[in-house]
TORKOL-4160 file (C-alpha; in steps of 0.2 Angstrom, whole numbers, padded with zeros to 4 digits, m for minus):
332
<pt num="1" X="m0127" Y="m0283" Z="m0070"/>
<pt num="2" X="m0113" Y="m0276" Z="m0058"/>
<pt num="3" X="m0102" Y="m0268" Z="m0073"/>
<pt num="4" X="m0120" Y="m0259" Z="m0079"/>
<pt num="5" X="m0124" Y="m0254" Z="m0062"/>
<pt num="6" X="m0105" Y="m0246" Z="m0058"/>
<pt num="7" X="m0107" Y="m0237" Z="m0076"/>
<pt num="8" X="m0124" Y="m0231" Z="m0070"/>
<pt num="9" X="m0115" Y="m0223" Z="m0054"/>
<pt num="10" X="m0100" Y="m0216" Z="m0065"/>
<pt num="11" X="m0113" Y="m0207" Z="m0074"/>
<pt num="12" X="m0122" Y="m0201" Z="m0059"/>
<pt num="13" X="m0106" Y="m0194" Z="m0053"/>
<pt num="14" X="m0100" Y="m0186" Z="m0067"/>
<pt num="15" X="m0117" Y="m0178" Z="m0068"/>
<pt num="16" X="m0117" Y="m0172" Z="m0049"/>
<pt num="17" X="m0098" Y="m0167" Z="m0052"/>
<pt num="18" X="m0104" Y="m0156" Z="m0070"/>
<pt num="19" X="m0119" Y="m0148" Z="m0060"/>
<pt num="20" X="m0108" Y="m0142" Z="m0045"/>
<pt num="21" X="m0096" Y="m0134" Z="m0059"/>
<pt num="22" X="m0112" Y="m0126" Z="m0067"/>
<pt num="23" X="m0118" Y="m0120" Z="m0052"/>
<pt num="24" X="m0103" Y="m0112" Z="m0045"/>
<pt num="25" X="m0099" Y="m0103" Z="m0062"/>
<pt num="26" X="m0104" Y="m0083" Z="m0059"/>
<pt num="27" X="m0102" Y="m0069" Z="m0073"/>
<pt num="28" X="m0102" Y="m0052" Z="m0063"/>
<pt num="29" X="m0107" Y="m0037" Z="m0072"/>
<pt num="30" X="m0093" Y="m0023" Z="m0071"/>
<pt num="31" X="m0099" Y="m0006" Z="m0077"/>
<pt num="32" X="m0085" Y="0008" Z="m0078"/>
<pt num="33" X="m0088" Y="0025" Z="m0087"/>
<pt num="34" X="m0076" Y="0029" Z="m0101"/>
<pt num="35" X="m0081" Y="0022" Z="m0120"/>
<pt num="36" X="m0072" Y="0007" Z="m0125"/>
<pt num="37" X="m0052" Y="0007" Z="m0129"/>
<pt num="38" X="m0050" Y="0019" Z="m0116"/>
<pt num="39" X="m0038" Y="0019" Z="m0102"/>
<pt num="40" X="m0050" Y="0010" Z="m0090"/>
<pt num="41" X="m0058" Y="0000" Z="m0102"/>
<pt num="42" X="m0040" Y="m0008" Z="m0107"/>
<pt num="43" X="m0036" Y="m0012" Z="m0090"/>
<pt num="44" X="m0054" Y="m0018" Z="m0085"/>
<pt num="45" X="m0052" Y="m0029" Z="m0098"/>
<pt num="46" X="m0035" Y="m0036" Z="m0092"/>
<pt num="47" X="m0043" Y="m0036" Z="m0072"/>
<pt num="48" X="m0056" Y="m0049" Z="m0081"/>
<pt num="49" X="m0045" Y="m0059" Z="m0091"/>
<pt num="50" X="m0034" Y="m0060" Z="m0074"/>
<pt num="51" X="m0050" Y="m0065" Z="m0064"/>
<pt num="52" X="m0055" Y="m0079" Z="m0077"/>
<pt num="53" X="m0036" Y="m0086" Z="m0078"/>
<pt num="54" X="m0033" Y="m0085" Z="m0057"/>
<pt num="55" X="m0051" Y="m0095" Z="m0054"/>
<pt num="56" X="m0049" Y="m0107" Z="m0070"/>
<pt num="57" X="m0068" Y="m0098" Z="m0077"/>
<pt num="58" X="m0075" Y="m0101" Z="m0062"/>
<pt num="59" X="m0078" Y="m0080" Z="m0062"/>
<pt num="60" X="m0081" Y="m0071" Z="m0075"/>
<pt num="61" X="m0082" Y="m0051" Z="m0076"/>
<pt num="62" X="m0092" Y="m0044" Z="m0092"/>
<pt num="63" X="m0089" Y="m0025" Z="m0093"/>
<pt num="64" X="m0101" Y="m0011" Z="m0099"/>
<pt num="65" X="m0093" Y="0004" Z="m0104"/>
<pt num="66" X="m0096" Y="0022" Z="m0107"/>
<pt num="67" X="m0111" Y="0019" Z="m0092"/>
<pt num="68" X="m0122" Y="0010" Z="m0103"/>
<pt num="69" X="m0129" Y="0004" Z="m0083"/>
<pt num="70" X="m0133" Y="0020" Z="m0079"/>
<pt num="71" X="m0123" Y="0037" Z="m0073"/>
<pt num="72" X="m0111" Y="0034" Z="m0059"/>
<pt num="73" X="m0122" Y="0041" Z="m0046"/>
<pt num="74" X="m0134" Y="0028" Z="m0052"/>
<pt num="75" X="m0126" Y="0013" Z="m0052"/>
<pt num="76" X="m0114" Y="0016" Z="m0032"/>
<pt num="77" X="m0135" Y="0015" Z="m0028"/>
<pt num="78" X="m0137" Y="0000" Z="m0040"/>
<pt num="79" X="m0121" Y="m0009" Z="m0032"/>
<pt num="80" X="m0126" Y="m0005" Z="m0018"/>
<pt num="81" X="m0142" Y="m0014" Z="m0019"/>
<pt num="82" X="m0133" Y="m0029" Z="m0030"/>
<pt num="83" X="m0143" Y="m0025" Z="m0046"/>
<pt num="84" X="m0125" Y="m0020" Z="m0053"/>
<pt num="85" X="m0110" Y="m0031" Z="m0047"/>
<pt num="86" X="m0095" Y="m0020" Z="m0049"/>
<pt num="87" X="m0091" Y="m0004" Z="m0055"/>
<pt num="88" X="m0074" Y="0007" Z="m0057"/>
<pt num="89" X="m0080" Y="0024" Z="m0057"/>
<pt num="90" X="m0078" Y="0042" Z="m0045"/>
<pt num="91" X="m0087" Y="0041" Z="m0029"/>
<pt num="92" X="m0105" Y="0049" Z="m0028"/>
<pt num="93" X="m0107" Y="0061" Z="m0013"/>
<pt num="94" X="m0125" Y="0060" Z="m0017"/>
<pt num="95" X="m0129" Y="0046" Z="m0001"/>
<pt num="96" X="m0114" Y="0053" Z="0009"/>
<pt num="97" X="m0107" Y="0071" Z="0007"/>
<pt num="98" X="m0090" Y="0064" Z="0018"/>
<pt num="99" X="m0086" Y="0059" Z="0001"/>
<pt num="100" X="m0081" Y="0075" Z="m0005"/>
<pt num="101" X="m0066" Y="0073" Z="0005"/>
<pt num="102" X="m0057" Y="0062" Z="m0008"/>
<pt num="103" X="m0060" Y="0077" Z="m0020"/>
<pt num="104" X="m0054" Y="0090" Z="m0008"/>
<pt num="105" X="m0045" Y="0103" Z="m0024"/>
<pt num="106" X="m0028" Y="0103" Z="m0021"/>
<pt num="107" X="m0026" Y="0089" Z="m0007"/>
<pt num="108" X="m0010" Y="0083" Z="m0017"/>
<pt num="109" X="0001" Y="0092" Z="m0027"/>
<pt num="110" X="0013" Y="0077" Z="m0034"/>
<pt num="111" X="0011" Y="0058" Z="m0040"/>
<pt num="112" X="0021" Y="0053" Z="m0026"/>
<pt num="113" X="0010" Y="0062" Z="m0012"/>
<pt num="114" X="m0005" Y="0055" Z="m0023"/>
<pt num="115" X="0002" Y="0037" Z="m0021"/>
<pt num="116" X="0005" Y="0039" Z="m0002"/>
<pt num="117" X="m0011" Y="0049" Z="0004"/>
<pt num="118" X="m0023" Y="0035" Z="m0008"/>
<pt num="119" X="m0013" Y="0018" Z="m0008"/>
<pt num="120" X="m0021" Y="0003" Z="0000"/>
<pt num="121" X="m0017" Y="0004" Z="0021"/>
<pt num="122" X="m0018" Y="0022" Z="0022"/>
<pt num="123" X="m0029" Y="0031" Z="0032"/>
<pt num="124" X="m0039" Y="0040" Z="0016"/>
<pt num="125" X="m0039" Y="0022" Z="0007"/>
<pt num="126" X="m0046" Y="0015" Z="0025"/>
<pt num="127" X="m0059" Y="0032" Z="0027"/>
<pt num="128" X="m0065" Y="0028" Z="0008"/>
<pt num="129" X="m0068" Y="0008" Z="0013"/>
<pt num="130" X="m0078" Y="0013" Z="0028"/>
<pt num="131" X="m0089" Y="0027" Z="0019"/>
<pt num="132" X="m0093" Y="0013" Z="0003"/>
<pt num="133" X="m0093" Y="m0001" Z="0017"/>
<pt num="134" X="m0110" Y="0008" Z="0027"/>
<pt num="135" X="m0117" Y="0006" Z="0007"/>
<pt num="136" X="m0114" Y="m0012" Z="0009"/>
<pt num="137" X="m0101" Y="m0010" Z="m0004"/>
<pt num="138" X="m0083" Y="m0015" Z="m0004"/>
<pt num="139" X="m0066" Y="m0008" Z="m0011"/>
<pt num="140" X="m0055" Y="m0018" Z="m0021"/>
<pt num="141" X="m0043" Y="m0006" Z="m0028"/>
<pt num="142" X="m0040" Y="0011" Z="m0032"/>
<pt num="143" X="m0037" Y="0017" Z="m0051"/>
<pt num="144" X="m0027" Y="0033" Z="m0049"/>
<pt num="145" X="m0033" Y="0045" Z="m0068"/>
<pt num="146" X="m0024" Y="0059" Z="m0068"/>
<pt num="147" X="m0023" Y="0078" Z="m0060"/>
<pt num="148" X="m0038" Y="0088" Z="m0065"/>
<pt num="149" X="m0041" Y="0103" Z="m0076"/>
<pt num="150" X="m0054" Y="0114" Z="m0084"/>
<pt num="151" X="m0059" Y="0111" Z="m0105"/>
<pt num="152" X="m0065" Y="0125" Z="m0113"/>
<pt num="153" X="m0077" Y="0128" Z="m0128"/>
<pt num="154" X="m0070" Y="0144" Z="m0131"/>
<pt num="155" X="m0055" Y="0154" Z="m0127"/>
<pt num="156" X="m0053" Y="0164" Z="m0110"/>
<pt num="157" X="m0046" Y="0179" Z="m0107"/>
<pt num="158" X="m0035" Y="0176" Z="m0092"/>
<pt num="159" X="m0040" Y="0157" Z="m0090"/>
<pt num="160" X="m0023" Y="0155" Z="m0081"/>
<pt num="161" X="m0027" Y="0167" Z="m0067"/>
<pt num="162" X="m0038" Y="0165" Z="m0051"/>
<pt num="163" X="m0043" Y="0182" Z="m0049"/>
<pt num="164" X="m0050" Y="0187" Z="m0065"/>
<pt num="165" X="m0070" Y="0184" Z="m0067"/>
<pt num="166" X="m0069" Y="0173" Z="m0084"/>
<pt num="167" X="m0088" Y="0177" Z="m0089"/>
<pt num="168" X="m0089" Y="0157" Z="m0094"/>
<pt num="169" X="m0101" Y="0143" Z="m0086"/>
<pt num="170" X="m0094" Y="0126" Z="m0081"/>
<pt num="171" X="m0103" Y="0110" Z="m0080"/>
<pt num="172" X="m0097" Y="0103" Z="m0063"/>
<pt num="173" X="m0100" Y="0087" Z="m0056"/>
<pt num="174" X="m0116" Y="0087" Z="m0043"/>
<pt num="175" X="m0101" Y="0087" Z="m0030"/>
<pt num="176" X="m0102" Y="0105" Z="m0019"/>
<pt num="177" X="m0082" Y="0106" Z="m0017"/>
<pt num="178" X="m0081" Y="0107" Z="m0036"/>
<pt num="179" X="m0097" Y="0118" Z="m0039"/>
<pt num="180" X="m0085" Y="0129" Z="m0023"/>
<pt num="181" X="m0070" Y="0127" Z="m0033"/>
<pt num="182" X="m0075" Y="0135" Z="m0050"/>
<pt num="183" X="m0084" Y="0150" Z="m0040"/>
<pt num="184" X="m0070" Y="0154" Z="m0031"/>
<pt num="185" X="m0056" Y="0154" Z="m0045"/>
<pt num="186" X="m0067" Y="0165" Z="m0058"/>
<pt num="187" X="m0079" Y="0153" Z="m0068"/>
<pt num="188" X="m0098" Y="0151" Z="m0064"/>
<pt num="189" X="m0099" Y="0132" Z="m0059"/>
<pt num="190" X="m0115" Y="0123" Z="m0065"/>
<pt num="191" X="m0118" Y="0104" Z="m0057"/>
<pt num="192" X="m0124" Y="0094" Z="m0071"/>
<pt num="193" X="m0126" Y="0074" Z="m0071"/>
<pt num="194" X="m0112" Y="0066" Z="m0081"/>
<pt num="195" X="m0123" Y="0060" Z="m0095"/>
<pt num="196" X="m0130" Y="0079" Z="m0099"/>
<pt num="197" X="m0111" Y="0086" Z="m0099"/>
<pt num="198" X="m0106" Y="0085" Z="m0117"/>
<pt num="199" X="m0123" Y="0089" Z="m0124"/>
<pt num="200" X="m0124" Y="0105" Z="m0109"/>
<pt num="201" X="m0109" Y="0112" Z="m0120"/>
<pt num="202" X="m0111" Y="0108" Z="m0138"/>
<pt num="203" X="m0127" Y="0116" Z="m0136"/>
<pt num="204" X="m0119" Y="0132" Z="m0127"/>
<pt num="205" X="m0130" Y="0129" Z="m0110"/>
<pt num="206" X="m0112" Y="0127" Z="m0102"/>
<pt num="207" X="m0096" Y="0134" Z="m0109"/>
<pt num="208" X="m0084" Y="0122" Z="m0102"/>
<pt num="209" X="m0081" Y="0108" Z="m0091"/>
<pt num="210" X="m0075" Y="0106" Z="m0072"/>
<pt num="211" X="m0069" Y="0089" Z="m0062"/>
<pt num="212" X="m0062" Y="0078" Z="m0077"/>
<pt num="213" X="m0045" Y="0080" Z="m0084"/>
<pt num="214" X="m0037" Y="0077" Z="m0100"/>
<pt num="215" X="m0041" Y="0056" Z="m0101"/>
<pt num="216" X="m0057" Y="0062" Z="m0097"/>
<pt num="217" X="m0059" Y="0078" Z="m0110"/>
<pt num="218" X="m0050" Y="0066" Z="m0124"/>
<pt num="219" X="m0063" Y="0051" Z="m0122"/>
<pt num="220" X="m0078" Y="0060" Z="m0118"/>
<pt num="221" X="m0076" Y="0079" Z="m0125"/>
<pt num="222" X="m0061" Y="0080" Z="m0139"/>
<pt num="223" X="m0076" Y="0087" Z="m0148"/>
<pt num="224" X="m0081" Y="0101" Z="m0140"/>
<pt num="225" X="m0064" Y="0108" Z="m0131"/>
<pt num="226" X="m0056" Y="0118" Z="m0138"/>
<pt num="227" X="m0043" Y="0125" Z="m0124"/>
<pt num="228" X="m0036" Y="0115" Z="m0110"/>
<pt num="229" X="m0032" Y="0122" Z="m0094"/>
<pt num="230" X="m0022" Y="0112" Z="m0085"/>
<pt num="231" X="m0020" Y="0119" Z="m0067"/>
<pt num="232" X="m0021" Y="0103" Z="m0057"/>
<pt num="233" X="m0041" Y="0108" Z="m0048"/>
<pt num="234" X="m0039" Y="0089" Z="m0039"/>
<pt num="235" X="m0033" Y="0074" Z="m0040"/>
<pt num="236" X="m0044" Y="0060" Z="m0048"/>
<pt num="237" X="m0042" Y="0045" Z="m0041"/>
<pt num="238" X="m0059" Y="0030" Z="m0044"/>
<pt num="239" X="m0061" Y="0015" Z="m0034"/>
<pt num="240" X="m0064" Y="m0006" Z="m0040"/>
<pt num="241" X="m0081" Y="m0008" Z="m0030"/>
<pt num="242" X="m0089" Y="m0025" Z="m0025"/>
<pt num="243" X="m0107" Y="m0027" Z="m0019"/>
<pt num="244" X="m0103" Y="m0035" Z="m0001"/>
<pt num="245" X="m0115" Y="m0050" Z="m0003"/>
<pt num="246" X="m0111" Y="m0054" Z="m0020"/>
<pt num="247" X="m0091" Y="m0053" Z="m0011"/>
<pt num="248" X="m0096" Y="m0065" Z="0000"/>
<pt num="249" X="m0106" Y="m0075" Z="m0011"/>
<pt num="250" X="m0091" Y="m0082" Z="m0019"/>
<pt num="251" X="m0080" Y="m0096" Z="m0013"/>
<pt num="252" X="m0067" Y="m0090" Z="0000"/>
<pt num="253" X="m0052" Y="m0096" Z="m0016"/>
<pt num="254" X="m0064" Y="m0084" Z="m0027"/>
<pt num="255" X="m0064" Y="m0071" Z="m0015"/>
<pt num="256" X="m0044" Y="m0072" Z="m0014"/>
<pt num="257" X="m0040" Y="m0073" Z="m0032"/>
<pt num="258" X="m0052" Y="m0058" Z="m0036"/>
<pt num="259" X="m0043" Y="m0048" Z="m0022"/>
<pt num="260" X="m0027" Y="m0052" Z="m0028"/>
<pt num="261" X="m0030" Y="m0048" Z="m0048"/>
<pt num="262" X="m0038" Y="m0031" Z="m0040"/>
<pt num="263" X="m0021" Y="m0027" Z="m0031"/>
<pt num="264" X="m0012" Y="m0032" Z="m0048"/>
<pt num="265" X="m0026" Y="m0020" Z="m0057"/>
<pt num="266" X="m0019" Y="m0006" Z="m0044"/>
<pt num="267" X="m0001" Y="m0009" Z="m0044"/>
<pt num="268" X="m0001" Y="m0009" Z="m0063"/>
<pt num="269" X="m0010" Y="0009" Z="m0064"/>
<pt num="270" X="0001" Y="0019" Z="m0053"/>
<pt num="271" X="0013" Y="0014" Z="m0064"/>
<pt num="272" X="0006" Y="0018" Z="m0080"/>
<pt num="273" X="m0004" Y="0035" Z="m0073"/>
<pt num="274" X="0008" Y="0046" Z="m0074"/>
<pt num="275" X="0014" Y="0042" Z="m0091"/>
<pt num="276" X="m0006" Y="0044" Z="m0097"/>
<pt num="277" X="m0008" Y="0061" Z="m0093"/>
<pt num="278" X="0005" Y="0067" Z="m0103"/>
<pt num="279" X="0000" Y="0055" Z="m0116"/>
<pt num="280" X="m0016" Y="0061" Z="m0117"/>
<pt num="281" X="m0013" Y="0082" Z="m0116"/>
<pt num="282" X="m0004" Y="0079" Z="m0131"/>
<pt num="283" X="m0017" Y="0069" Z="m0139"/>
<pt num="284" X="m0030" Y="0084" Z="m0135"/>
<pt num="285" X="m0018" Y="0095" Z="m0143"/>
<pt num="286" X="m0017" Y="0085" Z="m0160"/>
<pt num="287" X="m0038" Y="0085" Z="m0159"/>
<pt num="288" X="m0035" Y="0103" Z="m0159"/>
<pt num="289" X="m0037" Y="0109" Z="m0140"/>
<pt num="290" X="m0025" Y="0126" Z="m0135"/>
<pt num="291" X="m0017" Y="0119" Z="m0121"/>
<pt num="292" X="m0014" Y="0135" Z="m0110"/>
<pt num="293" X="0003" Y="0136" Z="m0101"/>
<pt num="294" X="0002" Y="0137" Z="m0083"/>
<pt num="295" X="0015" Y="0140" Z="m0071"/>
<pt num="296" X="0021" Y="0132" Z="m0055"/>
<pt num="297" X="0015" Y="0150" Z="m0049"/>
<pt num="298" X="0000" Y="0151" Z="m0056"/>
<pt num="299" X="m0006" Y="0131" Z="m0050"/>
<pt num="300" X="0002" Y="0138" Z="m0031"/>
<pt num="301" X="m0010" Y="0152" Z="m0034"/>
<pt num="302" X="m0026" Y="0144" Z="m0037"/>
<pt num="303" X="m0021" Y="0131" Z="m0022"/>
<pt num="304" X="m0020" Y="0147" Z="m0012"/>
<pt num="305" X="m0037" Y="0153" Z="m0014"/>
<pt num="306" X="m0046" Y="0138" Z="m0016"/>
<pt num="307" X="m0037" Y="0133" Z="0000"/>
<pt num="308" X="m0042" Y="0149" Z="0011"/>
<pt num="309" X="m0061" Y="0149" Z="0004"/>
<pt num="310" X="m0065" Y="0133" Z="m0002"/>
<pt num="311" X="m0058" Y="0122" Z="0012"/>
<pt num="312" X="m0065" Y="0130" Z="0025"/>
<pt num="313" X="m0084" Y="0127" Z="0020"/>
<pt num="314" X="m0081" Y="0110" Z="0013"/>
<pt num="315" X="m0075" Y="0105" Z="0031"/>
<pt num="316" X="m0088" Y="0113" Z="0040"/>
<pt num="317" X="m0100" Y="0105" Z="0028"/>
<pt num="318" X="m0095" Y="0085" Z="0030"/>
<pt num="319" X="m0090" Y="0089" Z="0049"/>
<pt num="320" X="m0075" Y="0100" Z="0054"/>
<pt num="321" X="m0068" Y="0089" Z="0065"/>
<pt num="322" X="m0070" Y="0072" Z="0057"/>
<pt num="323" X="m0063" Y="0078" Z="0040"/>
<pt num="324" X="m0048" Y="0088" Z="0048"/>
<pt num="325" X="m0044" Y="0075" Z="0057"/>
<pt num="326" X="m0044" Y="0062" Z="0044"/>
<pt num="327" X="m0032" Y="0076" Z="0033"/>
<pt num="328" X="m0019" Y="0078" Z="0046"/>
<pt num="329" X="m0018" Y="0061" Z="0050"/>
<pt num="330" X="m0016" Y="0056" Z="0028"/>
<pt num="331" X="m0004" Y="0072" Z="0025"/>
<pt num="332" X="0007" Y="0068" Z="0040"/>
């Protein structure tokens, strides 16, 4: 009767114990938006596997690619909320225009500055915390693309040179500095959502795209570009984002091991970035994209410009004084 009983409360414990495994298991969802195989999608994948291994399948992350959760803009407001979990993906200006400020054109100029001015502890990385953090979102990491250029469905005559009026229509994102940026350097700019850009120009509504760069106009328009325009417009940089709540809903081991797999995500990428870009302007070139030659001139050119008229009204825009102070103190 006792050996019956003690089994009975083996059982019950190994029950309780298999329950309170259940019930502490999570699967967040992870939307980025880049189809699968991509960069992003790689190392995504990687950030998962490292997740599950640091917290013994306690968390999971299941990613969505190619935005099959909705257009960036759609899902910061979904993670946000806690509909979406995670994402990695460009910041939206839509709920804050200060957001604009990461994308200032021709902030940085080199991968080093890039690393300084956007690495975890400086004051950009701390300014982008606070703007997602009044979303009830949280940073994780950065993911540092590449330096930004323009695709073209057709050739231009003078591409290369600011001052000349191209005649050609950009699609850029719904972000003002860039619709700005392609005003001020000869294009028409033309804000259209993300999931309308590649269809805007194999249809000829657009002639070209503004405010991706070569990663970007391999994966999502290799099809429809056929010259590459180098000339460094900004520097893309996207941000590992965590719903607070769902952050906190973890256990304070889960919370550390996802932390530290999202520095090992970061670390990893500043190292491979570089290497990408150049990697993936050659691969444009095999698909059959003209990549234009640029100068150094030509780049210091366009920063001139954009610089003098395009500064200027972004700052006045988000709040002089707030974003001139937050670029002096990351450029010092």
């Amino acid at each position: 009767m006792k050996t019956n009983l003690m089994k009975k409360l083996a059982l019950a414990a190994a029950l309780s114990a298999s329950l309170t495994t259940v019930a502490e298991a999570v699967t967040l969802k992870l939307s980025h938006v880049r189809p699968q195989e991509t960069a992003i999608d790689l190392d995504a994948k990687r950030f998962a596997e490292d997740v599950k291994s640091a917290t013994d399948g306690k968390v999971k992350v299941k990613i969505y690619p190619a935005s099959a959760l909705g257009d960036y803009t759609v899902v910061q407001e979904r993670v946000s909320l806690g509909a979406i979990d995670m994402a990695v993906q460009p910041p939206a200006s839509g709920a804050d225009k200060r957001f604009q400020l990461i994308y200032m054109p021709y902030l940085v100029n080199t991968w080093g500055e890039a690393e300084k001015v956007f690495s975890k502890g400086s004051t950009m990385r701390n300014t982008v915390s606070e703007l997602y953090g009044k979303q009830d979102i949280e940073v994780l990491a950065a993911w540092p693309v590449y330096f930004g250029g323009v695709s073209l469905n057709k050739e231009v005559s003078g591409a290369a040179d600011p001052t000349v009026e191209k005649n050609a229509k950009l699609r850029v994102p719904p972000i003002k500095t860039f619709q700005l940026t392609a005003d001020n350097i000869g294009f028409i700019g033309s804000p259209l959502p993300f999931s309308e850009a590649f269809t805007a120009v194999q249809t000829g509504v657009v002639d070209g795209v503004m405010g991706s760069g070569a990663e970007g106009y391999y994966a999502s328009f290799r099809d429809v570009t056929k010259s590459y325009l180098p000339i460094n417009t900004h520097f893309e940089v996207w941000f590992l984002i965590i719903n607070k709540e769902v952050l906190s809903d973890l256990s304070d081991s889960q919370q550390e091991q996802l932390k530290a797999a999202a520095d090992r995500f970061e670390q990893a990428r500043w190292i491979t970035a570089r290497e990408d870009q150049k990697k993936n302007e050659q691969l444009l070139a095999k698909a059959g994209a003209n990549i234009v030659p640029v100068s150094d001139a030509q780049i210091a050119a366009h920063a001139k410009v954009v610089r003098e008229k395009v500064w200027p009204e972004i700052m006045n825009d988000i709040g002089a004084d707030w974003a001139n102070g937050v670029i002096k103190q990351a450029l010092k």
